[in-house]
N, C-alpha and C positions, 0 to 999 in steps of 0.2 A: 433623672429627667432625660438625661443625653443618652443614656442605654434607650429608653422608651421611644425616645425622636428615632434615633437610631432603628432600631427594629420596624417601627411605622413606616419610614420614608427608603430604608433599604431596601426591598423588592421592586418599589417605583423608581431607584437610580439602577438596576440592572436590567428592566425590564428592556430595554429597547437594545440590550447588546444583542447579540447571537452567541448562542449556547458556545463554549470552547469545545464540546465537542460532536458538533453537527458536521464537521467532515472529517471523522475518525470513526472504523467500526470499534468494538471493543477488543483488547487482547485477546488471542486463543493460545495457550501456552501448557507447555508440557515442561519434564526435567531438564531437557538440552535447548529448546530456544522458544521464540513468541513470535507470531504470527499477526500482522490487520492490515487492514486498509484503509488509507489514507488521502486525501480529496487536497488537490489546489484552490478548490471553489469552496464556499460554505453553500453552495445554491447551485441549479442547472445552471443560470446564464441561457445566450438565445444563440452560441454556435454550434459547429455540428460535432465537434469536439472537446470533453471534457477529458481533463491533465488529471488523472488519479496516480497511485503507487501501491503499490503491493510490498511491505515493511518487515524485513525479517530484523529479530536479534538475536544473536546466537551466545549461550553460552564460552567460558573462556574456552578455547584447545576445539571449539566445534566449530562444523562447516557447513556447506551448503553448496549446491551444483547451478553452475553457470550454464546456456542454454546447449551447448557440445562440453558435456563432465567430461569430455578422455578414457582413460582407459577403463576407467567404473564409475559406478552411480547415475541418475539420472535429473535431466533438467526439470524444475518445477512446472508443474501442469495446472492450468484450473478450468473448468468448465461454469462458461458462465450462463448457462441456458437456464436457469430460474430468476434469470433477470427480468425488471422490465424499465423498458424505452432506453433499452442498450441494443443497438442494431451488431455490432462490433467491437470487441477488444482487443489492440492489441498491444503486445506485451515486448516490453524493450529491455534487454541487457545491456547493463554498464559493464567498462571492461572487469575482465577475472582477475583472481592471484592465482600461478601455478602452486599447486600442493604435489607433495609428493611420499608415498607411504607403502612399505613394502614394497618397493620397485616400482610400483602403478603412479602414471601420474595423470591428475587429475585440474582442473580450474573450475572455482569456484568463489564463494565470500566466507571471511570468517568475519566475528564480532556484529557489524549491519552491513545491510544491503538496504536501498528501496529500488522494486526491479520498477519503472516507470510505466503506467498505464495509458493510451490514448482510446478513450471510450468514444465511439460514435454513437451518438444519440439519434434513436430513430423520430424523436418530434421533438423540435429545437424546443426550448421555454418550458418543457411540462417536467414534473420531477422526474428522475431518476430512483429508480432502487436498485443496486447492483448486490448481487448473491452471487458467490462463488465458494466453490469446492475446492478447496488445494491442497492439491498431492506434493507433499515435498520430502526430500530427503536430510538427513543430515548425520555427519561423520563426525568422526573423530579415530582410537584404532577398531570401534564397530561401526554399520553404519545400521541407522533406524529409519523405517519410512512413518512417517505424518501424515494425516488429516483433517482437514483445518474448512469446518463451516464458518465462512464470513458474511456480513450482512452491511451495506451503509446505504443510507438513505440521503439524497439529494433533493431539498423542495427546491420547487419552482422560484426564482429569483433572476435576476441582476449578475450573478454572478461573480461574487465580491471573494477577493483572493482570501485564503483561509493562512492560520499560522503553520500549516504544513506544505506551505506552496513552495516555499525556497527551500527545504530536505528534497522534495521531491528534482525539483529544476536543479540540486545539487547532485543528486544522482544523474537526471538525464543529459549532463554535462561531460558523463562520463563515459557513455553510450558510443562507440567504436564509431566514426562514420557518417553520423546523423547529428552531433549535436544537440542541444538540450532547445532549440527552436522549434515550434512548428511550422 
């Protein structure tokens, strides 16, 4: 009888939560690291700036390029022009570690990064869908370049902090200069 309450009344106790993962795209991952994006809000909210992150992991002994690599490699790129009611992205580095490898030295992230997003929303309150293309690199003693289709979707809401808001305000804490406030 408890299994049958159970199953009856459980979709009506979950039903009023918000999905866990309505501000997360899906992983995009290859042999050396994984790739998504990651939302402070579960919802637009009504400012003109939405707090996202762009989430690397990397494989153990693997790297990735901070926005001036040094002597090789290049900074992560993304084009977010298949967006819509994205006026503006911009994209913020936390500080590097220097690496160094055959004489060339380099800064970058090994293990995670979230490089911190500041999305200007071109009509405050309506959703958000943010599409981005990301070119990124990553090392180790070769280096390999990536392409990484991401997708997250943002409905219209309130703008209620998500459980990736404090990774993200962790990273942009680390941000040389700027600090993690807007």
């Amino acid at each position: 009888v408890s299994i049958l309450l159970l199953a009856l009344i459980g979709p009506c106790l979950s039903a009023g939560r918000p999905s866990a993962q309505t501000a997360t795209s899906g992983w995009v991952r290859n042999d050396h690291a994984g790739v998504r994006l990651i939302a402070a809000t579960e919802d637009s909210g009504d400012g003109p700036i939405v707090r996202a992150g762009l989430q690397f992991q990397l494989r153990p002994g693997w790297k990735t390029y901070w926005r001036n690599p040094g002597d090789a490699g290049f900074a992560t790129r993304v084009d977010w022009t298949a967006s819509s009611n994205v006026a503006d992205v911009t994209m913020r580095w936390p500080a590097p570690e220097r690496f160094e490898l055959f004489g060339l030295e380099t800064f970058g992230y090994a293990d995670e990064v979230v490089l911190p997003l500041d999305v200007r929303v071109a009509q405050r309150g309506a959703p958000i869908a943010m599409r981005g293309t990301v070119e990124y690199l990553v090392c180790e003693r070769v280096c390999i370049p990536y392409t990484a289709e991401l997708r997250l979707d943002l409905p219209a809401g309130p703008g209620r902090p998500s459980g990736e808001a404090h990774l993200i305000n962790r990273y942009a804490d680390r941000v040389p200069g700027s600090g993690g406030g807007l």
